[in-house]
N, C-alpha and C positions, 0 to 999 in steps of 0.2 A: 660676623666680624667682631672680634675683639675692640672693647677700648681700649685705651692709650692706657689708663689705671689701672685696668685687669691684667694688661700684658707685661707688666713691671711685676720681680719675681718678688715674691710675698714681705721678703726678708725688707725689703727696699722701701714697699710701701709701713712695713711696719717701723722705721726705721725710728719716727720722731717718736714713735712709744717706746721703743726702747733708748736711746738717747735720754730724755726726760725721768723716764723711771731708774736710770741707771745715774743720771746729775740729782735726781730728787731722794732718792737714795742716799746716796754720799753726801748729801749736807747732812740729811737726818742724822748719819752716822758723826761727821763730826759735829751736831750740836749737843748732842747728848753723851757724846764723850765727853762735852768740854764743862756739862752741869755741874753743879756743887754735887755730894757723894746724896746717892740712893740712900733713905733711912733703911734700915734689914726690912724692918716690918710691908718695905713696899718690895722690896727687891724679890724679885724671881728665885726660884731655887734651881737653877739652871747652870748655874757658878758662872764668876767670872770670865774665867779662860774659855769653858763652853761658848760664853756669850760669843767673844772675840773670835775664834773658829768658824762661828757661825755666821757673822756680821761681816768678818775678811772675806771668806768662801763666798758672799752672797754677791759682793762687790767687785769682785775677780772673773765672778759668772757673767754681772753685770758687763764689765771693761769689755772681757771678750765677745761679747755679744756685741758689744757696741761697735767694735775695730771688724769684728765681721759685716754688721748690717753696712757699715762705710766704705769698706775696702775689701772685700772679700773674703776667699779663705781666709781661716788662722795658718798660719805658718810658726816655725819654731822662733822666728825672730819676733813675730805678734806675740804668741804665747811669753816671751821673753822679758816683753816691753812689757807686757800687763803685771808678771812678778817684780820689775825693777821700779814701776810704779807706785805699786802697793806696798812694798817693803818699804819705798821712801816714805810713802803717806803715813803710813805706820809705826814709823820711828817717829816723825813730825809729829803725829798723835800723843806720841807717849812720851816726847819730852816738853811738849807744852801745857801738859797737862798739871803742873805744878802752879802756872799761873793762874789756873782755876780752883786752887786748892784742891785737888786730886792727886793722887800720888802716881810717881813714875816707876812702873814696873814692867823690866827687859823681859819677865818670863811672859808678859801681856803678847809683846809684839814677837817673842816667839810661838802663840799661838795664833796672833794674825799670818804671820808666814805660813803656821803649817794652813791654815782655812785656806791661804791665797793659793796653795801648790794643790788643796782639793780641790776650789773652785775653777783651777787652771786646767785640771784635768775632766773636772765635770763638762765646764765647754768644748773641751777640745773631744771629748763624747760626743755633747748633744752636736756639733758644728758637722762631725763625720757620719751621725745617723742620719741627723737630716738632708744631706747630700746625696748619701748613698740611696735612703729611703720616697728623699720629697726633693729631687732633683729641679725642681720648677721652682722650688721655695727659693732659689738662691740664683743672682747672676752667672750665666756659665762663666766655667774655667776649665784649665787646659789638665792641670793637675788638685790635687785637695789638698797637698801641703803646700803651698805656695810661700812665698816667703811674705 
């Protein structure tokens, strides 16, 4: 006989890890956006925009993950909500960043967008392999695009 812990689908129990690592995240990201400017000598050679790409997509992966372990499938309206999010948070990024002495640059949060539409696609990958592949991972549903 199962436990009551084991018979809850993995996604469920993993739920406060992902929650936390996707809120502990997202501060990291806005406190370190909002530092005074990198000396070069410390900065990465990675570029800026890379950065941005990388750190939207990360937080996109994040979101979706999260609006799944909560609520189940992604659906196009979840996927939706997570761009409308991000695009907001990332305008917000980038015009308060003056008050910290960093400057405001539009081509910045157009590559938070592009990372947020990879990161949107990266979940909405891993959310349909692992359904299709680790069906016990996730609460059933009726269909995988759900709204």
């Amino acid at each position: 006989m199962q436990s009551e812990l084991s018979a809850r689908p993995l996604v469920v129990r993993l739920r406060p890890l992902i929650l936390g690592g996707t809120a502990a995240f997202w501060l990291l990201m806005l406190v370190l956006t909002h530092l005074p400017e990198i000396p070069k000598e410390y900065d990465p050679e990675l570029g800026d925009k890379s950065e941005h790409l990388i750190g939207y997509m990360l937080l996109s992966v994040g979101l979706g993950l999260s609006l799944s372990a909560c609520q189940g499938p992604l659906g196009w309206r979840r996927l939706a909500m997570v761009i409308g999010i991000v695009a907001v948070y990332g305008a917000f990024d980038e015009t308060t960043q003056p008050l910290f002495g960093r400057n405001c640059d539009w081509y910045d949060w157009v590559a938070d967008l592009q990372g947020c539409f990879l990161g949107v696609l990266a979940v909405l990958a891993i959310d349909q392999l692992c359904r299709r592949w680790r069906p016990g991972w996730f609460p059933p549903s009726t269909t995988s695009m759900n709204l």
